[in-house]
Structure formats: C-alpha cells, structure tokens
ZAMARGU-4260 file (C-alpha; in steps of 0.2 Angstrom, whole numbers, plus 5000, padded with zeros to 4 digits):
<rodrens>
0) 4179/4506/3729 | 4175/4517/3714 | 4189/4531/3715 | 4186/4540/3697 | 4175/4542/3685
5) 4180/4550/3668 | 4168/4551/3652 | 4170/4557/3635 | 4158/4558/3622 | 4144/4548/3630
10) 4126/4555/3624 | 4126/4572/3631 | 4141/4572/3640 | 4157/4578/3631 | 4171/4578/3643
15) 4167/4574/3661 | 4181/4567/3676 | 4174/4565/3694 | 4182/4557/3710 | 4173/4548/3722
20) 4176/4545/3741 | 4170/4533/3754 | 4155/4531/3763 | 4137/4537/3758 | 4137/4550/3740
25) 4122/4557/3733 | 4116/4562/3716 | 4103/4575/3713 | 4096/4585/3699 | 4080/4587/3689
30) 4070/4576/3679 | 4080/4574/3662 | 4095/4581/3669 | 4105/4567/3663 | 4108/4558/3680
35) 4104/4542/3671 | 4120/4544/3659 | 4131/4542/3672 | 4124/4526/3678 | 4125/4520/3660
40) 4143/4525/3655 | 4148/4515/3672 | 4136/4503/3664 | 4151/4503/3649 | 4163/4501/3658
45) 4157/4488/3669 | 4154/4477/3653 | 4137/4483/3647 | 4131/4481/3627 | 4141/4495/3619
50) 4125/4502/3610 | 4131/4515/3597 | 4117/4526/3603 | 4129/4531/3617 | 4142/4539/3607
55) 4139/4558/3607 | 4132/4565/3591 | 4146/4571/3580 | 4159/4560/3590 | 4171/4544/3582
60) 4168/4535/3600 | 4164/4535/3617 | 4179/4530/3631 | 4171/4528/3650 | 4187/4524/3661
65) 4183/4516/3680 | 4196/4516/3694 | 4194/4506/3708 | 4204/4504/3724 | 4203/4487/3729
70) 4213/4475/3734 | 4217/4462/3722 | 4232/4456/3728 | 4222/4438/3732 | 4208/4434/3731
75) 4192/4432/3716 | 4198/4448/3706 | 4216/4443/3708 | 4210/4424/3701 | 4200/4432/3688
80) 4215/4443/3683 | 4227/4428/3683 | 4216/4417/3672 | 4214/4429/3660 | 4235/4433/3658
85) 4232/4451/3666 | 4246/4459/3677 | 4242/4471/3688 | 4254/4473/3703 | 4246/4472/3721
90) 4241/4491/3729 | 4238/4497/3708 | 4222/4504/3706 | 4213/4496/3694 | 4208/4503/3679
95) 4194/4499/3666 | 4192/4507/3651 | 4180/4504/3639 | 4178/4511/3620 | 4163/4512/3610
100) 4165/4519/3593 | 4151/4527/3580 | 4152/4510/3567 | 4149/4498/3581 | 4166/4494/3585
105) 4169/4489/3604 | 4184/4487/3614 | 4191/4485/3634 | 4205/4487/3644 | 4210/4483/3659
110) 4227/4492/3665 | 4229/4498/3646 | 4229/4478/3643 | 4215/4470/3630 | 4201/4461/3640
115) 4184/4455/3632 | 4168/4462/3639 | 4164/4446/3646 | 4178/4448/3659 | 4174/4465/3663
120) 4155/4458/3667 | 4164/4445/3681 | 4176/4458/3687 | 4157/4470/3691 | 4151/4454/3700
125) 4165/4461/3713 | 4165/4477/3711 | 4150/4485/3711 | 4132/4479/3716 | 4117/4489/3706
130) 4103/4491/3715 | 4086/4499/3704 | 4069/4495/3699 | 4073/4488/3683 | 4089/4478/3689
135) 4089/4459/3686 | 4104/4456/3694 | 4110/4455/3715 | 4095/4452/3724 | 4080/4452/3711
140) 4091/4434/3704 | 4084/4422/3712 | 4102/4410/3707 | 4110/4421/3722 | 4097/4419/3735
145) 4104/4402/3741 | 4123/4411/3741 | 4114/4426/3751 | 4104/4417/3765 | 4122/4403/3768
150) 4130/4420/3772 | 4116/4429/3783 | 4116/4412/3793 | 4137/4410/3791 | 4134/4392/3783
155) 4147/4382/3777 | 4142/4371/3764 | 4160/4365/3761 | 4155/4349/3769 | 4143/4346/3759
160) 4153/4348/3743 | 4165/4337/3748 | 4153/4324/3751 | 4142/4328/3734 | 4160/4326/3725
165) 4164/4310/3733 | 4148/4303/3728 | 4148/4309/3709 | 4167/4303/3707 | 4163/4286/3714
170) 4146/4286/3704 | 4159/4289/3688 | 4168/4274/3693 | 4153/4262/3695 | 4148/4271/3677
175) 4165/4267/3672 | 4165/4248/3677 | 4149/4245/3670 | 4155/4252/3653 | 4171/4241/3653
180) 4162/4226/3660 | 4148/4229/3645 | 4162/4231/3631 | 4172/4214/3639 | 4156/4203/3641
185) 4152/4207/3623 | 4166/4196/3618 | 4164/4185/3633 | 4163/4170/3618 | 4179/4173/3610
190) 4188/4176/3623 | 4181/4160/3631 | 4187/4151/3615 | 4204/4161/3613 | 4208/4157/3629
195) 4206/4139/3627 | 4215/4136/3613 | 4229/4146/3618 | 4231/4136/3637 | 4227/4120/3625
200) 4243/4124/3613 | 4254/4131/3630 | 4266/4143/3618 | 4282/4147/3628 | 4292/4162/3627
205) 4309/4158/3612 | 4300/4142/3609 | 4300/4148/3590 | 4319/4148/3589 | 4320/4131/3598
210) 4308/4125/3586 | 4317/4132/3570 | 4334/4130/3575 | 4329/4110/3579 | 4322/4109/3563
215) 4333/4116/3552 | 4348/4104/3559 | 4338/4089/3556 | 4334/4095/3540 | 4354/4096/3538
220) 4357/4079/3544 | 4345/4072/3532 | 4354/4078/3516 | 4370/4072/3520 | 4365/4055/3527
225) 4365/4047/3511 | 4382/4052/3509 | 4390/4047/3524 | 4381/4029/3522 | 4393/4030/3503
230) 4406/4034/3513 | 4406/4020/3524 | 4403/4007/3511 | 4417/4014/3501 | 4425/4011/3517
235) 4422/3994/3526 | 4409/3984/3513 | 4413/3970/3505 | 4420/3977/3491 | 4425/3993/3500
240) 4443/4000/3501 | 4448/3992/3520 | 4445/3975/3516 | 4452/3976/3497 | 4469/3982/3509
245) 4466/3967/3521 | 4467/3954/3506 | 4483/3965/3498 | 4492/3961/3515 | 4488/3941/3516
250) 4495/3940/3499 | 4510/3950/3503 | 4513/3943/3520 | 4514/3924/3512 | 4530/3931/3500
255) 4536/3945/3512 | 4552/3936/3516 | 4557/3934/3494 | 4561/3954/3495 | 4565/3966/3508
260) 4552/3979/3498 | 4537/3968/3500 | 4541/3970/3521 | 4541/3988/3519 | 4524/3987/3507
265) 4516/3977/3522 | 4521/3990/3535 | 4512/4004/3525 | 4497/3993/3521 | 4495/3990/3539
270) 4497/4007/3544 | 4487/4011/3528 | 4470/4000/3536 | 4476/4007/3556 | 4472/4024/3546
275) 4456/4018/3537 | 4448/4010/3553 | 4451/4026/3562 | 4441/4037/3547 | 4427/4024/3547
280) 4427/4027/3566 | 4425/4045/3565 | 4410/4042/3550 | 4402/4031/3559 | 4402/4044/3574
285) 4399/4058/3563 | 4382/4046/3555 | 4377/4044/3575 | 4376/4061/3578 | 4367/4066/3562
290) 4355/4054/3565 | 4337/4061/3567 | 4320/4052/3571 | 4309/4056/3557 | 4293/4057/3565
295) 4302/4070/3579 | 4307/4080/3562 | 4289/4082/3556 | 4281/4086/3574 | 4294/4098/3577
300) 4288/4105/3559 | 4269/4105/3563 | 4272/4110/3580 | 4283/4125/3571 | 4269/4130/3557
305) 4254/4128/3571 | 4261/4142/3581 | 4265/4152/3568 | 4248/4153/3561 | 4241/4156/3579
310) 4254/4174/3580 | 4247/4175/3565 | 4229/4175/3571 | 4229/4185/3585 | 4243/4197/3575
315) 4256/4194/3589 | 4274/4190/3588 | 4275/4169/3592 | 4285/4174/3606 | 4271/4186/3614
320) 4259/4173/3614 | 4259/4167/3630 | 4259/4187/3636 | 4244/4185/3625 | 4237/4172/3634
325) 4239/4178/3651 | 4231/4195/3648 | 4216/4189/3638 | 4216/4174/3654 | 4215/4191/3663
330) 4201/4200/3656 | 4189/4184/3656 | 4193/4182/3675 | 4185/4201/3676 | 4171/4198/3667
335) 4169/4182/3678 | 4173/4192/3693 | 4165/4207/3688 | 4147/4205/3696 | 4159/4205/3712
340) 4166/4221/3707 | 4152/4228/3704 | 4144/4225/3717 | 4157/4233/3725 | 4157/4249/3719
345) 4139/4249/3719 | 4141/4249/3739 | 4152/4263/3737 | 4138/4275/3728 | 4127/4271/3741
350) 4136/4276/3755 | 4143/4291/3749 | 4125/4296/3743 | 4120/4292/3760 | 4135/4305/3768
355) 4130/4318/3754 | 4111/4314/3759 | 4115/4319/3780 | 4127/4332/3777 | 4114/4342/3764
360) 4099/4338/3776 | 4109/4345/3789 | 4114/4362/3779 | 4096/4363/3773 | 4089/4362/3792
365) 4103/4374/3795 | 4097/4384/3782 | 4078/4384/3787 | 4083/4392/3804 | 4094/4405/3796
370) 4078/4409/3784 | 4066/4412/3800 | 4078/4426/3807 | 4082/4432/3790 | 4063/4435/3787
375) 4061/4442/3805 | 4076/4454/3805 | 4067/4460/3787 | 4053/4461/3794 | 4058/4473/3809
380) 4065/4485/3791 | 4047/4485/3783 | 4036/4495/3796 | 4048/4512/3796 | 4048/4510/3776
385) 4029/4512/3774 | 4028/4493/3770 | 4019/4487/3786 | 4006/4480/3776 | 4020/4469/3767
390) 4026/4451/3772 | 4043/4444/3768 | 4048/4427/3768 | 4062/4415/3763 | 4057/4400/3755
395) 4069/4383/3756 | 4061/4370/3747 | 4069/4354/3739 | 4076/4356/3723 | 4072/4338/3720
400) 4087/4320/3715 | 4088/4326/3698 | 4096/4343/3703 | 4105/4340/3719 | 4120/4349/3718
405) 4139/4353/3728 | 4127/4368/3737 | 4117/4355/3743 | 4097/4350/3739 | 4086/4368/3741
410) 4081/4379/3730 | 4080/4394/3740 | 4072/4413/3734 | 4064/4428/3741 | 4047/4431/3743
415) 4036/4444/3748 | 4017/4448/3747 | 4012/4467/3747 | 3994/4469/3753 | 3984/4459/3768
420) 3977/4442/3760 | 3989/4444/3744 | 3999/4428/3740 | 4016/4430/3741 | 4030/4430/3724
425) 4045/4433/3718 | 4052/4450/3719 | 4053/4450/3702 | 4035/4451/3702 | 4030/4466/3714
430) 4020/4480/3702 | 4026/4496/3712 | 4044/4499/3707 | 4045/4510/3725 | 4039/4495/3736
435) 4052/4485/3726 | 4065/4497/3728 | 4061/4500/3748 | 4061/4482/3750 | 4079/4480/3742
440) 4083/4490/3754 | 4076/4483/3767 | 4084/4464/3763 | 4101/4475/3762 | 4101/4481/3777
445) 4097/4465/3783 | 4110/4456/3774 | 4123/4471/3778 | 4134/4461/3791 | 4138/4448/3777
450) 4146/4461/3766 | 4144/4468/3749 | 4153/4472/3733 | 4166/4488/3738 | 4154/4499/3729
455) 4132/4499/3730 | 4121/4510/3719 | 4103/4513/3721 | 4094/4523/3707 | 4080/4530/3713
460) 4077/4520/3728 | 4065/4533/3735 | 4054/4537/3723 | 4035/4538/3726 | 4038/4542/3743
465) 4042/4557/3755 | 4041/4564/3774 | 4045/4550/3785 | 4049/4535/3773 | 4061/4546/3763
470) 4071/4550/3779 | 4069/4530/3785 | 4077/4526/3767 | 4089/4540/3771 | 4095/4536/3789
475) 4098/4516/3781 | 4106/4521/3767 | 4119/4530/3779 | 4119/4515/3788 | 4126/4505/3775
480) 4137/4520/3770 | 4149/4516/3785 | 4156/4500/3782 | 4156/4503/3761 | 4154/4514/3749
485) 4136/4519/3741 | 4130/4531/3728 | 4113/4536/3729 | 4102/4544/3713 | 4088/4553/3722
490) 4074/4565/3721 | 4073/4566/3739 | 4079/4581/3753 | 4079/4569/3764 | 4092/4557/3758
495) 4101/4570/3750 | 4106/4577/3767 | 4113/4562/3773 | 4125/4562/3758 | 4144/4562/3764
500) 4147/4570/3745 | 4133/4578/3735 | 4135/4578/3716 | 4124/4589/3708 | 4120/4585/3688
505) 4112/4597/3677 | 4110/4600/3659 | 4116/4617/3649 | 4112/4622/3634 | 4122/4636/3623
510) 4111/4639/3609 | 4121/4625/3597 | 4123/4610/3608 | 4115/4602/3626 | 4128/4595/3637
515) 4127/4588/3653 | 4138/4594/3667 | 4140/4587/3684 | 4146/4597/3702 | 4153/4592/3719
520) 4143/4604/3729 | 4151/4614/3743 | 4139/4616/3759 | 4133/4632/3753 | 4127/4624/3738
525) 4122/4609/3745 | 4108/4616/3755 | 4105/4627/3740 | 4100/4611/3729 | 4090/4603/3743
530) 4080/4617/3746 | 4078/4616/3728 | 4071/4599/3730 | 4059/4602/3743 | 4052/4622/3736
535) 4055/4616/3717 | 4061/4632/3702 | 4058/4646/3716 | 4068/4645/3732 | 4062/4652/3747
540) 4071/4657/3763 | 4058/4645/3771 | 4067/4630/3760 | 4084/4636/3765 | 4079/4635/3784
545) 4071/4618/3780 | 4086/4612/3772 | 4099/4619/3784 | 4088/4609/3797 | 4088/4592/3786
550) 4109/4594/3784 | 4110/4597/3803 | 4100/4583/3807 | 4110/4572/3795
</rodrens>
C-alpha cells in the first residue's frame, strides 16, 4: 500500500508531502488544477522516462520518494529485491526515490540503495495497478488476459508446465543425439578403417617396453658373440691353449720319474686344464644364453617400429592404443546402434507431447468454462454503468504448435462491442475513453476476488458521465476500496462522496510564480468542494444540502 508521497520540484509543484490511508481516496480539483502531476511524479518514481520537462523551472532536479507498506518478507518483491543485491529487512517500508536532474541525468533508489529504472518498472508490476484511458498496461495488455482469466476460474496451469518442460527437455535430447550421431556418422569410414587396423595389429598395454627391452638384449648378444666364439677357440681348438696344455702333460708325464720338479709341473698342468675346462664351460654357457634367433630379432624390431608409427598416427602414447581402440570400437557401435537410439528417444518426444497435449486441452476446456462466467458476471456490471447496449466476451482461441507454451495452447484477450450489431475488438480499440474507462471497471469488479496490486488508481474513470452512472462507478469503486487501497481522480460529486480521504489540489498564483498545492479536506471542507462540483464557481446553499446528502448517503 502507497503510504507517502513527497515531491519536490516536479513542474509546478515545489515542495509537497502527503500520506495516504487504506481503503477508497479521492482526488478533486478543477480542470488544470494540476491533478495530473501527482499521477506523473508517481509515474517517476514507479520507473517512468525521466523527461527533463518535469523538473520545475528554475530547479537543478526533481526528487519524487514513494513508501509503500508491503510485505516483502517473501514473496515476488522480496525475489525481485534479492536478485537485484537490495537489503531491505522484513516489516521496512519500502522506499523509492527517484531523481531527475535539469541536464538529463537520471537516478533511483530503493532504501537509499542505487537500483536502475528497469527494477523499479518490475517492482510497479506489484505495487500499483494504473487504471486510465490512455493506459496500456493491466487490463488493456492483452499478454495478461490469459494470467487474469487462470485466476478468475482459480486454474492451475502447473501441470501443464510440467508437462510442456518434460516434453521440450526430452525434444533437446532427441536434438542432441541426432547432432552427435550426425557429427559420428560423418566419420563412419575412418573409424570403420581405424578400427580395423587397430583390432588387426591387437596393441597391448606395456607391450612397447617388452618390445624394446627384447630388442635391445638381442642386439647385445649379437655384438659379443663374435667374441665369445674367439674365446672358445683360444680355448678348446686345435691350436687353442687346452689341448697345447694336454700335449705339454704327455710329454712330461713319459719323463716325470727323471726329476721330482717335472711331478710337481704335471700336477699344475693338470690342475691348469681342470681350470680351463671349467672356463670353456662357463663360455660355452654364457654363448647359450646370448644366443638370439635372427629372424625373432627383426620381427621384434618391425613389430617395434609398426606400433610406433601407428601412436604416431593417431597421436597416442603406444601404450594408450588399445584404450584407443576400444573407445573408437565404442563410437562405431553408436553409430551402428544409433537408429535404435533414436528411435528411442524419438518415442520419448511423442509421448511427453501427447501428456503436454491432454494436460493443455484440459486447462484450455477449463479455461473456456471460466471465460463464460467471466463474461456473464461482467455482463451483470455493464447495465448500472450505462453500457447495456455493450457486450463483453472472453476469447480462447488456439495459439497454434508453433507457440505452444509452459501456459498452455490459448491465446486468450478481452473483447467487447459497444453498440447493437457492432463487431466486437480489443479494448484497445474502443473510441469513447468513458466506455473504456467504465468497462475497466466493470472487468475489475469482476476480477476483484482474484486480487490486485496493494494500491489501484483510476484517473478519470467517470468522465463523460453523471446522475446515476456516476454513483454506480461510485458505489463499485468503494466496493473495491474494502479489500485494497484505491485513489480515484474525479470530476464527479458522486464518487467523491464515497471517498474514505478527499484530497483536494488546486493551483495558486502569487503574482511571480504558479504553484500547485494539494489538501486533505476536513468534513466541513469536503462538502464544501463537492458542492463545488455539482454548482461550479458560485456555491449555493442548494449545493451544500445536495452534497450533505451525497456524503450521507455514502
């Protein structure tokens, strides 16, 4: 609810604070008066253009400051406050100010924190509805017709979300599929020949190391071959150095016995050839386990440099080629499983579409039945309105596949045809702005037990008519006054007397400057000003009687 009000510097209005209760409070003054300054400085602070025509001439800048009493503990206004990074403590008042200066320069606050107009423009959404003949926003936008007509019939639509979510988020995986089974299939070919070659050559995991440390000691082996075959002819051959010591000990074994010394000679050439045979032994040993075939060497070595160059190829360690193999393996199984896949998920799309499909038929039934009684309780509002030639109705209509949405399949708006045989439009397009006005009101007080935004302004909602209408449009507009609050601008006696709080605005001129100034009226002056309204400049005792009677009967 809009608490206060304070204004400095706006057009003609130099320094102004007002407060504002609950329930039903009514604006009054004459034309020019300056009644539609108020309506624009809220305007400011509710996020409007900052036009620098609004600063007062003479002025740096204009400052408007709103304060609402709402509770935005929870809620849209909390969310909105939170997403933004604005603190304002549950059971604060809320306070918007807004700063226009001469050069163009614009700025807003919320609880003396920076916030951009654009914020301030959501938080209005929730804060105040603006209800005049020129407005494009509550019920002459037909984008919240749909919202208005799911809470007239108490609709829940949840369902339906859920369903329209399920069936885009399995439509993005069949999307998703298709992309990677595209992008795979294109290399269907290679992968077809990778694959093969890899399975075909059967890389294992270390088999680089085996390879190389296999090699390598074969390659050992052969260089000292040639050396150990020396060493064993030095040794055993014909010439070599055992049997040269075996023809030595014949000899001196046949003259042993002539000297002691030769004995002892043939001792050590025996132990000498014991020792030799036990060397060639060890050589010969040595040869045997050197010894390498020659054609294992140089498949080793092709096997070796082969799987080397296919690392290389596919610009893989050797030792991750078999991963290599099983995941390329992989993604050919996909493409040649895919149609499966696909099919699959194509099953998926078509029966969450199908659960979308009942679930918005059903809200859209639902919603056909909620727009009959919607156009038959407006319909009971037009007569005492002086719009009984006037027909309302509440089109659903199919939005059509293309623009099925998470609110379901209708496109729904508000209709209306003024005059017998008329066709009916959009309210946008009604010519009278009083009809349009009365039958703003008339869908209000339709609507009313699906709630409002804390605060409701009509601006001249009764203009163009008097007598009877006027005090029909008054005794609804104190309708909708008891469960919220509503400020009305009016030219009418009769909707002024139903005001809980009359302000009265008026424009003063001291010779130099023309200022607007605004009063809460006392009962004394309240009937003074509506008997003002209904006698004009010269008030007679007649009017004063006619307006005590208006007040009574309020």
């Amino acid at each position: 609810m809009l608490t206060s009000l304070s204004i400095r510097d706006v057009v003609l209005i130099e320094a102004l604070d007002l407060d504002f209760g609950d329930g039903l409070g009514v604006l009054t003054g004459e034309t020019g008066a300056g009644k539609s300054i108020l309506l624009d400085a809220l305007g400011l602070a509710l996020g409007a253009r900052g036009e620098i025509g609004l600063v007062r001439q003479g002025a740096a800048q204009a400052v408007v400051s709103a304060s609402f009493d709402t509770p935005h503990g929870q809620g849209p206004i909390a969310s909105l406050l939170a997403q933004n990074g604005l603190d304002v403590e549950p059971g604060e008042p809320l306070i918007i100010r807004r700063i226009v200066k001469s050069d163009g320069g614009s700025r807003a606050f919320v609880n003396d924190q920076p916030a951009s107009a654009g914020l301030l423009r959501e938080l209005a959404v929730h804060l105040v509805e603006i209800h005049g003949q020129h407005d494009d926003r509550g019920l002459l936008n037909p984008r919240g017709h749909r919202a208005l007509l799911d809470a007239f019939g108490r609709l829940d639509a949840g369902p339906v979300a859920r369903a329209h979510r399920a069936w885009r988020e399995a439509e993005d995986a069949l999307a998703v599929a298709r992309a990677e089974l595209d992008t795979v299939a294109r290399d269907q070919e290679w992968l077809e020949h990778a694959v093969a070659e890899l399975v075909r050559f059967g890389p294992e995991p270390g088999e680089e190391e085996i390879l190389a440390t296999r090699r390598a000691a074969m390659q050992r082996g052969e260089k000292i071959t040639a050396d150990l075959q020396a060493i064993a002819d030095l040794l055993e051959g014909s010439e070599g150095g055992l049997a040269r010591l075996r023809q030595a000990a014949r000899v001196i074994e046949r003259i042993a016995d002539d000297h002691e010394a030769l004995a002892e000679s043939l001792a050590a050439i025996d132990r000498a050839i014991i020792e030799g045979g036990i060397a060639q032994e060890k050589v010969d040993e040595a040869a045997e386990a050197l010894a390498f075939d020659p054609a294992q060497l140089e498949a080793d070595e092709t096997r070796l440099f082969e799987l080397r160059a296919l690392a290389r190829k596919h610009r893989v360690q050797p030792d991750d080629l078999a991963t290599l193999a099983a995941e390329l393996g992989a993604r050919l199984e996909r493409i040649e499983s895919g149609g499966a896949g696909i099919a699959a998920l194509e099953r998926t799309v078509a029966e969450a579409a199908s659960a979308y499909g009942a679930a918005a038929d059903a809200l859209s039934a639902a919603r056909i039945e909620a727009a009959a009684r919607l156009d038959a309780a407006v319909k009971g509002e037009l007569a005492p309105l002086k719009l009984d030639a006037a027909r309302f109705r509440t089109v659903v209509a199919d939005l059509g596949a293309d623009h099925w949405a998470a609110s379901g399949k209708d496109r729904v708006e508000f209709e209306i045809s003024t005059n017998p045989g008329a066709s009916f439009a959009p309210l946008t397009k009604i010519a009278s702005g009083g009809e349009l006005s009365r039958f703003i009101l008339a869908l209000k007080v339709a609507l009313a037990e699906q709630g409002s935004a804390a605060t409701m302004i009509f601006d001249e909602i009764d203009r163009g008519v008097g007598g009877a209408v006027a005090s029909a449009i008054g005794e609804r507009l104190a309708r909708l006054a008891a469960n919220t609050q509503l400020l009305v601008v009016t030219h009418s006696p009769q909707v002024a007397a139903r005001g809980a709080h009359h302000l009265l605005i008026a424009k003063s001129h001291d010779g130099i400057v023309t200022r607007t100034d605004v009063t809460l009226l006392d009962e004394k002056q309240r009937r003074e000003e509506i008997a003002r309204m209904l006698s004009g400049a010269t008030i007679t005792d007649e009017a004063r009687a006619q307006a005590e009677r208006l007040l009574e009967a309020a």
